[in-house]
PDB file with SEQRES, HELIX, SHEET and CRYST1 records, atoms N, CA, C and O in Angstrom:
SEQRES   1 A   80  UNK UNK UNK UNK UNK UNK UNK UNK UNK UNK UNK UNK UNK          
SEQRES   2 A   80  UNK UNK UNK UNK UNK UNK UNK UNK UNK UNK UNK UNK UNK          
SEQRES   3 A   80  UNK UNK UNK UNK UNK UNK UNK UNK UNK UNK UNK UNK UNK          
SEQRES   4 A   80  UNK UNK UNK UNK UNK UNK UNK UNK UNK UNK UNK UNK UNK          
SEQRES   5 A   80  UNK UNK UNK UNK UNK UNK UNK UNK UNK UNK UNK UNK UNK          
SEQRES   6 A   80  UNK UNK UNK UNK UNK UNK UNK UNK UNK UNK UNK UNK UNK          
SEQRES   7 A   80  UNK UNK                                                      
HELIX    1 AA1 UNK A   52  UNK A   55  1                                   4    
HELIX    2 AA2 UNK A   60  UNK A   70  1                                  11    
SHEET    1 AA1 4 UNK A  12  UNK A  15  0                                        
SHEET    2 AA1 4 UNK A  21  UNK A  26 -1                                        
SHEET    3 AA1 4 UNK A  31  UNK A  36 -1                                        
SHEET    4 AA1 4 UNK A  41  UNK A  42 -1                                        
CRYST1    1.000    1.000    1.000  90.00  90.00  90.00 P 1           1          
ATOM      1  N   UNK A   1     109.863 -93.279 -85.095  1.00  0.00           N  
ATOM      2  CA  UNK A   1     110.538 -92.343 -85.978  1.00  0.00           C  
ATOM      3  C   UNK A   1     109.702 -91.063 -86.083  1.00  0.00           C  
ATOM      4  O   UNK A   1     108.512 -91.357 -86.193  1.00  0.00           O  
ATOM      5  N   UNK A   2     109.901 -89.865 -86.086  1.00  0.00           N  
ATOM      6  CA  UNK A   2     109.639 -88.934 -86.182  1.00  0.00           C  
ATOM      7  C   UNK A   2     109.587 -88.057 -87.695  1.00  0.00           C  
ATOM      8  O   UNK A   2     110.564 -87.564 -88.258  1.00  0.00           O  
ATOM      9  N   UNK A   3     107.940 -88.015 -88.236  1.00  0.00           N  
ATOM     10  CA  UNK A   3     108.088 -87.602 -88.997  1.00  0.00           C  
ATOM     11  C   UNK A   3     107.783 -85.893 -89.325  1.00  0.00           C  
ATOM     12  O   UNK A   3     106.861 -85.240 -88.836  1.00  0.00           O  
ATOM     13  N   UNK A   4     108.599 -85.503 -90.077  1.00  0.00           N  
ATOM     14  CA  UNK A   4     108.660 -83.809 -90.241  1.00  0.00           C  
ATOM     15  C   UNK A   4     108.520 -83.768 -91.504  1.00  0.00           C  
ATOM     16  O   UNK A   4     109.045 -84.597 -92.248  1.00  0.00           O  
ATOM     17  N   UNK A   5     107.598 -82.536 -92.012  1.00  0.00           N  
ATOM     18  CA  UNK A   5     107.444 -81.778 -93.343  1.00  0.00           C  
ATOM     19  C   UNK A   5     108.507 -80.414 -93.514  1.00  0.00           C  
ATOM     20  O   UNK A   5     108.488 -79.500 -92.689  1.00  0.00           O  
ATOM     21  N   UNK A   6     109.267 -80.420 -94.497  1.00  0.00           N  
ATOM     22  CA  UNK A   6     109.838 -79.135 -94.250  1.00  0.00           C  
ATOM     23  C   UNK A   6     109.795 -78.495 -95.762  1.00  0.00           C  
ATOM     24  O   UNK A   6     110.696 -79.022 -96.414  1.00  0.00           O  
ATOM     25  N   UNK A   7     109.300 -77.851 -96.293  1.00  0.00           N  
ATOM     26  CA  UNK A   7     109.599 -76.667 -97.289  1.00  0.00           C  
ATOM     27  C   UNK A   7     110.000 -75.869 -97.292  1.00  0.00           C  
ATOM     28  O   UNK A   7     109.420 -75.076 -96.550  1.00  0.00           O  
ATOM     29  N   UNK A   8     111.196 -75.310 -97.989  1.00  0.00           N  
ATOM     30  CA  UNK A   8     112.008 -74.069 -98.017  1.00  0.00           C  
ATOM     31  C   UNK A   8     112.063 -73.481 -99.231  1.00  0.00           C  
ATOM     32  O   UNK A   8     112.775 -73.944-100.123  1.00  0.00           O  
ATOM     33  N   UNK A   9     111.402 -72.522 -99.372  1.00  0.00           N  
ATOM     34  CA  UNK A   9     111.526 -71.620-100.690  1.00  0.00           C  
ATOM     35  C   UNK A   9     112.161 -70.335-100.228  1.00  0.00           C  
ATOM     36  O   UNK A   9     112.561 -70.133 -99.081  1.00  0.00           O  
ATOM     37  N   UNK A  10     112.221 -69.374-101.369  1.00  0.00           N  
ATOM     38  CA  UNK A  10     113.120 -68.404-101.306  1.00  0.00           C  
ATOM     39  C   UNK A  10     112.565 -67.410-100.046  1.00  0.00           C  
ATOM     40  O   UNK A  10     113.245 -66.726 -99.281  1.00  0.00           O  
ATOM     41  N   UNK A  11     111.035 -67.578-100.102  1.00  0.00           N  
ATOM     42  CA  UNK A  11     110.812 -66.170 -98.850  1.00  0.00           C  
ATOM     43  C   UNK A  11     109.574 -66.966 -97.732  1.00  0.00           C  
ATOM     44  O   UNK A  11     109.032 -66.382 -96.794  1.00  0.00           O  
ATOM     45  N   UNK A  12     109.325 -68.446 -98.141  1.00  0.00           N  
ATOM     46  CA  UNK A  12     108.048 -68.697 -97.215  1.00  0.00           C  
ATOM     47  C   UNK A  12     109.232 -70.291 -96.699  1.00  0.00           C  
ATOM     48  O   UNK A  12     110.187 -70.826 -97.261  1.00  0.00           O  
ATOM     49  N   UNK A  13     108.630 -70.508 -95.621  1.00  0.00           N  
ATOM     50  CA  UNK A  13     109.525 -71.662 -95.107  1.00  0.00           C  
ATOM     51  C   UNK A  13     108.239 -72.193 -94.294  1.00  0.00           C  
ATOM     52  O   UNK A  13     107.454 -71.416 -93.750  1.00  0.00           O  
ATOM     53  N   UNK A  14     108.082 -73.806 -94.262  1.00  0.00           N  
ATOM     54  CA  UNK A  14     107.015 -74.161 -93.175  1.00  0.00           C  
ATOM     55  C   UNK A  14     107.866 -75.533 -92.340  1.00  0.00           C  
ATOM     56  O   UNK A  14     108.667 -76.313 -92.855  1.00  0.00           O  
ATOM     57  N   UNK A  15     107.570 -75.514 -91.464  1.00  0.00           N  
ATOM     58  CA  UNK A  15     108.384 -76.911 -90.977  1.00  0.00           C  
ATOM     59  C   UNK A  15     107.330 -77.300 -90.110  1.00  0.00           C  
ATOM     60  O   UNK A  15     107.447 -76.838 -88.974  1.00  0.00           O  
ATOM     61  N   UNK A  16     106.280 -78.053 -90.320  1.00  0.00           N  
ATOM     62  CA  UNK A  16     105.604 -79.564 -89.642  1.00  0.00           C  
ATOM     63  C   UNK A  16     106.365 -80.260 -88.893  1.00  0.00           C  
ATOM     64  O   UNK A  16     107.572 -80.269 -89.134  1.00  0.00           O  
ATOM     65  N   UNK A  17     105.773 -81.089 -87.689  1.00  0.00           N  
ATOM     66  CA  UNK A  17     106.668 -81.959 -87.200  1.00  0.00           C  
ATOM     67  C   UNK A  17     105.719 -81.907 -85.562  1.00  0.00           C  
ATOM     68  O   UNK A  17     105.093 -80.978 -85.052  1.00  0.00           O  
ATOM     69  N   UNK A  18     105.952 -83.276 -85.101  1.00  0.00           N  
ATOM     70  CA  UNK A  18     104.736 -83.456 -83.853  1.00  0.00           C  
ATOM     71  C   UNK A  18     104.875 -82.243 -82.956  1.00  0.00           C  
ATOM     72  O   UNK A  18     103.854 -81.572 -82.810  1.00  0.00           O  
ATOM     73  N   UNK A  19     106.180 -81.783 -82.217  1.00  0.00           N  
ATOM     74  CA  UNK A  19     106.505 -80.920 -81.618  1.00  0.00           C  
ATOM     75  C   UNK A  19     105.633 -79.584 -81.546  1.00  0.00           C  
ATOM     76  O   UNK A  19     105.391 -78.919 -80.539  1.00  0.00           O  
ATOM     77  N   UNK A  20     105.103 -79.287 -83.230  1.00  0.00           N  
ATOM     78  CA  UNK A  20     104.771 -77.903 -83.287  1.00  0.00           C  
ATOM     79  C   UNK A  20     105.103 -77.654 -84.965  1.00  0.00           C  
ATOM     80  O   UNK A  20     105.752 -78.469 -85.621  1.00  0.00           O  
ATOM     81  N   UNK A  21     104.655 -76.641 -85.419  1.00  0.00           N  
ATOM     82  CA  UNK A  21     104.871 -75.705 -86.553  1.00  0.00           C  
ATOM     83  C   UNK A  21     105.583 -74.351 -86.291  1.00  0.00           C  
ATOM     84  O   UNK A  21     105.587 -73.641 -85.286  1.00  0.00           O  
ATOM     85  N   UNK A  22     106.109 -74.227 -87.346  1.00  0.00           N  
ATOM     86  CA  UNK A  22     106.714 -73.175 -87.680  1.00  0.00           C  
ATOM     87  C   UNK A  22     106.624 -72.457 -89.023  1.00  0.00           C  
ATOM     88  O   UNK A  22     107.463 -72.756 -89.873  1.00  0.00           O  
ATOM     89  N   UNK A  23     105.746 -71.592 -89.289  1.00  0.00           N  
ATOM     90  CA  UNK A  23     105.489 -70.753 -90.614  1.00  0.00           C  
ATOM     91  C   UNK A  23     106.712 -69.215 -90.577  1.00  0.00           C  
ATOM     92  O   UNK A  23     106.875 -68.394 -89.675  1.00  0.00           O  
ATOM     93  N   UNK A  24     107.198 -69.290 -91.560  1.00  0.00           N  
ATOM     94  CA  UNK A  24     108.779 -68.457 -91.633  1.00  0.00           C  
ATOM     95  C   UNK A  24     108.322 -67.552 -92.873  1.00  0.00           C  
ATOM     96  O   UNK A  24     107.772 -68.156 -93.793  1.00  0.00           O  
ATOM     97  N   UNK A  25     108.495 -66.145 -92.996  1.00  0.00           N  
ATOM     98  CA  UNK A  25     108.545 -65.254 -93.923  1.00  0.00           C  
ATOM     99  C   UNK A  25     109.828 -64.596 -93.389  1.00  0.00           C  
ATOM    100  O   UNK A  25     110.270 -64.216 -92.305  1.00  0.00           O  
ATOM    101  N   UNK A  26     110.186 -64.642 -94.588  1.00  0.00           N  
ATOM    102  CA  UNK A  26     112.229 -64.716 -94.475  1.00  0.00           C  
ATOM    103  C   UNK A  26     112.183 -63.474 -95.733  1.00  0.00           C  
ATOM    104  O   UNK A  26     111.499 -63.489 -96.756  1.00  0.00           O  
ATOM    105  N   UNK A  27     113.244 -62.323 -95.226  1.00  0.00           N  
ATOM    106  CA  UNK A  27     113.108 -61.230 -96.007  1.00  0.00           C  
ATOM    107  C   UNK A  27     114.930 -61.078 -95.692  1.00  0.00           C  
ATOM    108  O   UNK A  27     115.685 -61.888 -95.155  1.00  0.00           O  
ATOM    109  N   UNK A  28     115.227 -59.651 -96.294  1.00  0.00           N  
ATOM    110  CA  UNK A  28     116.888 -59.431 -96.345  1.00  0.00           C  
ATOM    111  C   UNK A  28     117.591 -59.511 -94.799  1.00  0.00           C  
ATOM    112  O   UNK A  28     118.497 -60.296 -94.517  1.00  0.00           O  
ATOM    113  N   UNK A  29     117.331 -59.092 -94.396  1.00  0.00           N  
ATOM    114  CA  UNK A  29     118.092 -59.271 -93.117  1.00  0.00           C  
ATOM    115  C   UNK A  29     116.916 -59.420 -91.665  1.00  0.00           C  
ATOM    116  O   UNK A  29     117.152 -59.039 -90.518  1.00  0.00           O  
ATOM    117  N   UNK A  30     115.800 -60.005 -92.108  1.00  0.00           N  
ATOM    118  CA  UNK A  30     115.196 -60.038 -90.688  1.00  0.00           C  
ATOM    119  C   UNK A  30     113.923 -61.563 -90.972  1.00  0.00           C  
ATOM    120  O   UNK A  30     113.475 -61.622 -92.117  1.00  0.00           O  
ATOM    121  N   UNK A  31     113.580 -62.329 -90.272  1.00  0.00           N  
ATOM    122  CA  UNK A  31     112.251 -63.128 -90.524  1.00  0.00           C  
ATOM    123  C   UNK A  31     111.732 -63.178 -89.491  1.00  0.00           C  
ATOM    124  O   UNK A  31     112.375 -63.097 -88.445  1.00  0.00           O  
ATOM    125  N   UNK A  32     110.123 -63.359 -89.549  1.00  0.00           N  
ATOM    126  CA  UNK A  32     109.212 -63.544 -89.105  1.00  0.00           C  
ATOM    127  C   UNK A  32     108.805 -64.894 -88.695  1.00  0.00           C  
ATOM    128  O   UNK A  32     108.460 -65.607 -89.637  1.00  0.00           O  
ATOM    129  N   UNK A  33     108.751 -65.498 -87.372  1.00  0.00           N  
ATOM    130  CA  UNK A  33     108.338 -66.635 -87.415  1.00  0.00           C  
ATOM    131  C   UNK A  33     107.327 -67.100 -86.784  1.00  0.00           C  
ATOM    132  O   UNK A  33     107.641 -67.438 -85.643  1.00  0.00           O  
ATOM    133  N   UNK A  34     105.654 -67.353 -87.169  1.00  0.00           N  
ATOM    134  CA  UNK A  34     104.760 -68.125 -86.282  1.00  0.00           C  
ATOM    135  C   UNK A  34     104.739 -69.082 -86.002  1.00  0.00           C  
ATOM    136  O   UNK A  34     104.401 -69.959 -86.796  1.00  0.00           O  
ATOM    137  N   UNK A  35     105.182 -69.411 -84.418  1.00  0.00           N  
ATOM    138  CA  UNK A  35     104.959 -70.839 -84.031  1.00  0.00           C  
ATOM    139  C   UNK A  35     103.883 -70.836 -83.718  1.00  0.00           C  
ATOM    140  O   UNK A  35     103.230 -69.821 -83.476  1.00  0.00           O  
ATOM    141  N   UNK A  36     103.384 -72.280 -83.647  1.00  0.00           N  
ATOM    142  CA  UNK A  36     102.310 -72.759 -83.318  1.00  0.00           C  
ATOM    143  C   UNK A  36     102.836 -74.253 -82.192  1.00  0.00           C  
ATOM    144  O   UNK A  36     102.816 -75.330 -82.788  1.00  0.00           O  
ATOM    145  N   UNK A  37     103.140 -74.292 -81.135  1.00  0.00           N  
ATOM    146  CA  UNK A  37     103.500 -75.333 -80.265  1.00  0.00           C  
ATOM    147  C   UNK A  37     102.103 -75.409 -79.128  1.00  0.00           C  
ATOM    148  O   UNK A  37     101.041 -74.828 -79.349  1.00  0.00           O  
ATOM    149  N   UNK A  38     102.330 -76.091 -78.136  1.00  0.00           N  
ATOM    150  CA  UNK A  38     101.738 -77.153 -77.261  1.00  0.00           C  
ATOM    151  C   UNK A  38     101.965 -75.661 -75.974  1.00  0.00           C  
ATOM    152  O   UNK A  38     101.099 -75.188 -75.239  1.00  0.00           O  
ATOM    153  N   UNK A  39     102.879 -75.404 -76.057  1.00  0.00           N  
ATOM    154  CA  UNK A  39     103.665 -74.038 -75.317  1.00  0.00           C  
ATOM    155  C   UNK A  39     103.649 -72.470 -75.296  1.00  0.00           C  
ATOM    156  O   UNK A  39     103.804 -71.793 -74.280  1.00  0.00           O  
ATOM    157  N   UNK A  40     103.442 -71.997 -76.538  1.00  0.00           N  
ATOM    158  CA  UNK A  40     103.379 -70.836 -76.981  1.00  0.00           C  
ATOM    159  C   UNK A  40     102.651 -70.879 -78.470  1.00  0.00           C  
ATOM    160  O   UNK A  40     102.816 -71.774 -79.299  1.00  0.00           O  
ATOM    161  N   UNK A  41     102.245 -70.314 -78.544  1.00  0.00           N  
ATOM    162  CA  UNK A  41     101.570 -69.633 -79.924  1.00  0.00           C  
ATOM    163  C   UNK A  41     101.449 -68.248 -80.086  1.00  0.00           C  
ATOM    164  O   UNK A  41     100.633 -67.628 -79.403  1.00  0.00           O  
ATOM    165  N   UNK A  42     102.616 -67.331 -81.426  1.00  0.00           N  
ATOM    166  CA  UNK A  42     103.064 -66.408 -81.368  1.00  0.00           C  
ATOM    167  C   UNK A  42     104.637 -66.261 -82.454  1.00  0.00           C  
ATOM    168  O   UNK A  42     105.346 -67.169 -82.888  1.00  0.00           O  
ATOM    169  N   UNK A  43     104.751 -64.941 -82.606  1.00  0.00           N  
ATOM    170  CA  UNK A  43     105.271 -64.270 -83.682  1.00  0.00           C  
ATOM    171  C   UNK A  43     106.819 -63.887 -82.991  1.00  0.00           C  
ATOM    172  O   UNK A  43     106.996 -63.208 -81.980  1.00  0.00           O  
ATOM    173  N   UNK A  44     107.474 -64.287 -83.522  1.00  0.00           N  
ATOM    174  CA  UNK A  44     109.134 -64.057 -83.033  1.00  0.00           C  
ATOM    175  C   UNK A  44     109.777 -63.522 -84.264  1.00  0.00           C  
ATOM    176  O   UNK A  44     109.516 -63.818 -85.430  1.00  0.00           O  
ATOM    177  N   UNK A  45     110.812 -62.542 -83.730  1.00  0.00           N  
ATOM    178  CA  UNK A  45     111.535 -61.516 -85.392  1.00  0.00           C  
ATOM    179  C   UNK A  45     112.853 -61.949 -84.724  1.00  0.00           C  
ATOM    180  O   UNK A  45     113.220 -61.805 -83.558  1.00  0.00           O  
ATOM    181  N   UNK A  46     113.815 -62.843 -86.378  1.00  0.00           N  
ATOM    182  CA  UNK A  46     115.154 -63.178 -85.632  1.00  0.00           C  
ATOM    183  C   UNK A  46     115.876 -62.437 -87.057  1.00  0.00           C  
ATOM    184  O   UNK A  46     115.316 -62.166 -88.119  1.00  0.00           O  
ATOM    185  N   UNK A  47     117.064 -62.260 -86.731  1.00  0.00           N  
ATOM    186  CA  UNK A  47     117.752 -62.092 -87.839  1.00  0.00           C  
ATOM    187  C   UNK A  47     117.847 -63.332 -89.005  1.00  0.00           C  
ATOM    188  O   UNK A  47     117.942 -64.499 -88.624  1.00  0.00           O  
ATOM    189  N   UNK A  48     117.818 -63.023 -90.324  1.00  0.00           N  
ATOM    190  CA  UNK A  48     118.115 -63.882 -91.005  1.00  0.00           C  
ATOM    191  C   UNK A  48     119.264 -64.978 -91.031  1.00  0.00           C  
ATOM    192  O   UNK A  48     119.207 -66.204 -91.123  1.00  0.00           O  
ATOM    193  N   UNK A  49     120.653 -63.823 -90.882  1.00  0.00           N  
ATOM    194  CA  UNK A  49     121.709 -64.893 -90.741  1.00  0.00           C  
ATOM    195  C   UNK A  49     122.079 -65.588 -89.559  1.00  0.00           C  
ATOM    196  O   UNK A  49     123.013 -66.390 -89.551  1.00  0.00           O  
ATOM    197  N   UNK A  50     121.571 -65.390 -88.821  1.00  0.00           N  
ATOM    198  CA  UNK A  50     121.523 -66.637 -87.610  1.00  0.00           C  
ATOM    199  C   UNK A  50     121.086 -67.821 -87.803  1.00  0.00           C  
ATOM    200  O   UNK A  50     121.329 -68.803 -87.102  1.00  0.00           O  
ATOM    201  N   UNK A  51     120.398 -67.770 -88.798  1.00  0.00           N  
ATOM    202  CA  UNK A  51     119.665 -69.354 -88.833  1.00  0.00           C  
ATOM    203  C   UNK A  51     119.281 -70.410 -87.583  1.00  0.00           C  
ATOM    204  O   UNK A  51     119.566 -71.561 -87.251  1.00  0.00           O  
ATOM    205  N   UNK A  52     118.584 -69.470 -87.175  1.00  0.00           N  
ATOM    206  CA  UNK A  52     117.820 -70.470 -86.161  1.00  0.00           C  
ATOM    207  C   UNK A  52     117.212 -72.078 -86.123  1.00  0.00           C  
ATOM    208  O   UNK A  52     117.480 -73.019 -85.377  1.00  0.00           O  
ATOM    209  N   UNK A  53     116.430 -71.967 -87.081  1.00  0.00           N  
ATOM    210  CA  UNK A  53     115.937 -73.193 -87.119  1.00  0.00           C  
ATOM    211  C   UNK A  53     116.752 -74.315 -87.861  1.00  0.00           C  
ATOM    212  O   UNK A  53     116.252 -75.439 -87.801  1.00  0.00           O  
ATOM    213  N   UNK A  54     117.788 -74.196 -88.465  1.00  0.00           N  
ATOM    214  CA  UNK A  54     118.474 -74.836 -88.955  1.00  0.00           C  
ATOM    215  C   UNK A  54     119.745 -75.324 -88.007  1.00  0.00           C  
ATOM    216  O   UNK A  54     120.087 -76.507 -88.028  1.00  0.00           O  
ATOM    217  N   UNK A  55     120.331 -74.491 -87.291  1.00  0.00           N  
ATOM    218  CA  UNK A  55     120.762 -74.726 -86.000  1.00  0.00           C  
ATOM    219  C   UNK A  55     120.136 -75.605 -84.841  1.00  0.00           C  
ATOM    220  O   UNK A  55     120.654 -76.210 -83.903  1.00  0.00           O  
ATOM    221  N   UNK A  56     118.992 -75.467 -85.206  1.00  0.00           N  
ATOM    222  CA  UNK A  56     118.141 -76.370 -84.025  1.00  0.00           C  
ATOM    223  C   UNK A  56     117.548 -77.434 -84.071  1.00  0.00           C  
ATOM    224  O   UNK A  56     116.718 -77.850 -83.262  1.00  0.00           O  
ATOM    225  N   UNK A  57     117.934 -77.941 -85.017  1.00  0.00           N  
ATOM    226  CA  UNK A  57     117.747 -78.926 -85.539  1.00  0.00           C  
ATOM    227  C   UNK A  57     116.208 -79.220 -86.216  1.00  0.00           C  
ATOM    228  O   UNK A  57     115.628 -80.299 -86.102  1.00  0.00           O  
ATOM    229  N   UNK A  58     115.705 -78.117 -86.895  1.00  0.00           N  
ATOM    230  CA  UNK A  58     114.667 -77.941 -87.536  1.00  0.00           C  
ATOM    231  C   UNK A  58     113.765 -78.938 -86.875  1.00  0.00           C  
ATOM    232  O   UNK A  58     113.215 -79.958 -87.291  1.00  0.00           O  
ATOM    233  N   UNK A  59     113.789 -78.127 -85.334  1.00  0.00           N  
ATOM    234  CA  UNK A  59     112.676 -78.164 -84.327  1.00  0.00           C  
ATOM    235  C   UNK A  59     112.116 -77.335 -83.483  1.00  0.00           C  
ATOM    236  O   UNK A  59     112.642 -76.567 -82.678  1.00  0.00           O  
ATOM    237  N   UNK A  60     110.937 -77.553 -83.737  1.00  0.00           N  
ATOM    238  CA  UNK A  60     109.871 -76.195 -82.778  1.00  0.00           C  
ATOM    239  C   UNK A  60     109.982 -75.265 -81.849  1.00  0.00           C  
ATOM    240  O   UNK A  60     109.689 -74.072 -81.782  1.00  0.00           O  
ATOM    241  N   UNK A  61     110.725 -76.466 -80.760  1.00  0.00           N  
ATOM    242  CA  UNK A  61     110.516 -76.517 -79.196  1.00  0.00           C  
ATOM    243  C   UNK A  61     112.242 -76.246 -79.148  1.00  0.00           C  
ATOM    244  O   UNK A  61     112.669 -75.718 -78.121  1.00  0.00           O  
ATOM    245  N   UNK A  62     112.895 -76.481 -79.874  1.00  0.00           N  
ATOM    246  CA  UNK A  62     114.411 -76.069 -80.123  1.00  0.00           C  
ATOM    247  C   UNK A  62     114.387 -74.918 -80.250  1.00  0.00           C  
ATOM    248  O   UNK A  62     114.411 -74.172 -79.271  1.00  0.00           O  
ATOM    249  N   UNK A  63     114.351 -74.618 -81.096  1.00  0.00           N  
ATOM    250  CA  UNK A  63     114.504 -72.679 -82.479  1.00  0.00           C  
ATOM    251  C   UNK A  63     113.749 -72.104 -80.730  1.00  0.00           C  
ATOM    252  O   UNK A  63     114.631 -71.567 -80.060  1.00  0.00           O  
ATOM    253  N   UNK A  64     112.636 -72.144 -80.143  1.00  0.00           N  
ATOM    254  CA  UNK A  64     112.141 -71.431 -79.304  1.00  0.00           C  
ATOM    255  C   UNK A  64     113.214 -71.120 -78.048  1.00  0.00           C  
ATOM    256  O   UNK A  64     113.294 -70.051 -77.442  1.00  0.00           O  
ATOM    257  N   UNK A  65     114.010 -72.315 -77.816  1.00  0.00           N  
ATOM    258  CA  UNK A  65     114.861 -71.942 -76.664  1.00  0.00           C  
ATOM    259  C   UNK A  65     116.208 -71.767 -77.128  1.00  0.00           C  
ATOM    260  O   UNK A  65     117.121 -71.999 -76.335  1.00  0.00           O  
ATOM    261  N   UNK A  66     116.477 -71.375 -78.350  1.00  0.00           N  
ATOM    262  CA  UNK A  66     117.531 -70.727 -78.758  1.00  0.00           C  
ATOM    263  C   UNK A  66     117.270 -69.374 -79.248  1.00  0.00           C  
ATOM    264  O   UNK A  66     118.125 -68.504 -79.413  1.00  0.00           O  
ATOM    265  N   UNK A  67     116.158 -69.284 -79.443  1.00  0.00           N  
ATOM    266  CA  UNK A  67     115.739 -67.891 -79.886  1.00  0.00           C  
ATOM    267  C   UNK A  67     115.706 -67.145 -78.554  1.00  0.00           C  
ATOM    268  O   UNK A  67     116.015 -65.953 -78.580  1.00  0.00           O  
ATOM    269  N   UNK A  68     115.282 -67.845 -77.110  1.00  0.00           N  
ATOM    270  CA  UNK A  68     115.828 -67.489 -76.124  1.00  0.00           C  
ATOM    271  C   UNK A  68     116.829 -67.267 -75.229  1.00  0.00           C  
ATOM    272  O   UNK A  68     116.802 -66.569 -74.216  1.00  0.00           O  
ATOM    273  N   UNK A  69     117.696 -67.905 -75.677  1.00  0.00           N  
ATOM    274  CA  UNK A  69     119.470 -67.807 -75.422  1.00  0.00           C  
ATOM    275  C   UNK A  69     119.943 -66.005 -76.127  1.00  0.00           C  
ATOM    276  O   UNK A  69     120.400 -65.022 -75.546  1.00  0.00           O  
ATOM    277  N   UNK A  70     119.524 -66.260 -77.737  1.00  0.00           N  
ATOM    278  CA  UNK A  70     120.169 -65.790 -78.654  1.00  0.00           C  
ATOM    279  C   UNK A  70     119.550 -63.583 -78.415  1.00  0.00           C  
ATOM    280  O   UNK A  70     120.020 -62.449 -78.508  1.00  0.00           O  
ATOM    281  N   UNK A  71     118.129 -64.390 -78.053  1.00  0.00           N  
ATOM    282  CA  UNK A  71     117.535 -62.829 -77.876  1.00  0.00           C  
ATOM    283  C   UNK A  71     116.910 -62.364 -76.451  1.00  0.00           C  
ATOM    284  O   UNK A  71     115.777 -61.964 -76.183  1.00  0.00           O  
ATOM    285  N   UNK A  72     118.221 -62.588 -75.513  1.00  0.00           N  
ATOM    286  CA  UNK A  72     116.958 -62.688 -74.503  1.00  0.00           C  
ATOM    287  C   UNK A  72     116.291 -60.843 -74.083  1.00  0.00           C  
ATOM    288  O   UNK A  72     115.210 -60.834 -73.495  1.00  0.00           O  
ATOM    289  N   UNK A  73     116.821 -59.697 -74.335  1.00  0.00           N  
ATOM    290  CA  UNK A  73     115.879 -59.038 -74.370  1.00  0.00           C  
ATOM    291  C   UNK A  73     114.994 -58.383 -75.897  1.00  0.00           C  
ATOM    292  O   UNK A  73     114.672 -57.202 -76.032  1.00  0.00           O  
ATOM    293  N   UNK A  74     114.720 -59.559 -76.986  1.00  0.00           N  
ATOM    294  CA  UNK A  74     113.858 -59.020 -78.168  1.00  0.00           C  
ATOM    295  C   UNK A  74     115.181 -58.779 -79.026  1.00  0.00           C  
ATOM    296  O   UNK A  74     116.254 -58.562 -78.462  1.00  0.00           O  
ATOM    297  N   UNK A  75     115.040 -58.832 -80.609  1.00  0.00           N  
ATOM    298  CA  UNK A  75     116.351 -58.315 -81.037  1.00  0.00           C  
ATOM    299  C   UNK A  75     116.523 -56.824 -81.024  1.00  0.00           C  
ATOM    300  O   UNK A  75     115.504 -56.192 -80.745  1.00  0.00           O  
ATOM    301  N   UNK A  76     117.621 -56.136 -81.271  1.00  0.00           N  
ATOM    302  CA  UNK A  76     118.107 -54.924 -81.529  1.00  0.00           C  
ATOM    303  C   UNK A  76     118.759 -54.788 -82.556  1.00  0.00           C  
ATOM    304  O   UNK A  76     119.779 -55.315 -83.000  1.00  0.00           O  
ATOM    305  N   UNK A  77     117.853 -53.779 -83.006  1.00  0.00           N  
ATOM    306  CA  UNK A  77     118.363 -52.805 -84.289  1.00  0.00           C  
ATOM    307  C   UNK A  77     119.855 -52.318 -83.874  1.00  0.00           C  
ATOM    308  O   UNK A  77     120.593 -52.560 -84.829  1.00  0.00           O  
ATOM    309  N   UNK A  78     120.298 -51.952 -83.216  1.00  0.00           N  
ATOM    310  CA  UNK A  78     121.602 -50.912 -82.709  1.00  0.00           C  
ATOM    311  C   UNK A  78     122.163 -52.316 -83.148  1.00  0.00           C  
ATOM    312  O   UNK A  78     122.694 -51.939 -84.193  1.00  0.00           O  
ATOM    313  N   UNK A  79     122.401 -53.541 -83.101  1.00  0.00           N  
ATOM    314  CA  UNK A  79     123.473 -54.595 -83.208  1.00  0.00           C  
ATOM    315  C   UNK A  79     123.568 -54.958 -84.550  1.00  0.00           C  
ATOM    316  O   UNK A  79     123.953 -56.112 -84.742  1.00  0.00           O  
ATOM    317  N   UNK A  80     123.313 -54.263 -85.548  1.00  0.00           N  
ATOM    318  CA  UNK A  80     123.275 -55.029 -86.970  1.00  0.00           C  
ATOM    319  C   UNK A  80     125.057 -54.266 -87.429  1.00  0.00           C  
ATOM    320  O   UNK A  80     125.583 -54.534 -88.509  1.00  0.00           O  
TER     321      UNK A  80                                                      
END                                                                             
């Protein structure tokens, strides 16, 4: 069984879990996310209402290759 930590408050989010971490500073329309994986270690900016990690099944190695689907050249300002 796979165990995961997840806290969600209004502007800090952390999600634990073997895969990797994810530290989230979540603001009005944009968040910040440091992963920390096996793979990458590094700072990704997604839009808020996409909900990435919740889509991905509030996993590491997920949110990373949907954040790559979703942004594949970086996000853009011009699309809001």
């Amino acid at each position: 069984m796979t165990r995961r930590w997840i806290s969600e408050r209004r502007t800090i989010k952390v999600l634990l879990e073997p895969e990797g971490a994810i530290f989230a500073l979540t603001l009005k329309q944009d968040s910040y996310l440091l992963f920390i994986t096996r793979g990458f270690v590094g700072v990704k900016r997604i839009r808020t209402r996409d909900r990435i990690v919740a889509r991905a099944g509030y996993s590491a190695l997920g949110s990373l290759r949907l954040i790559a689907q979703l942004y594949p050249d970086g996000i853009a300002r011009s699309a809001r």
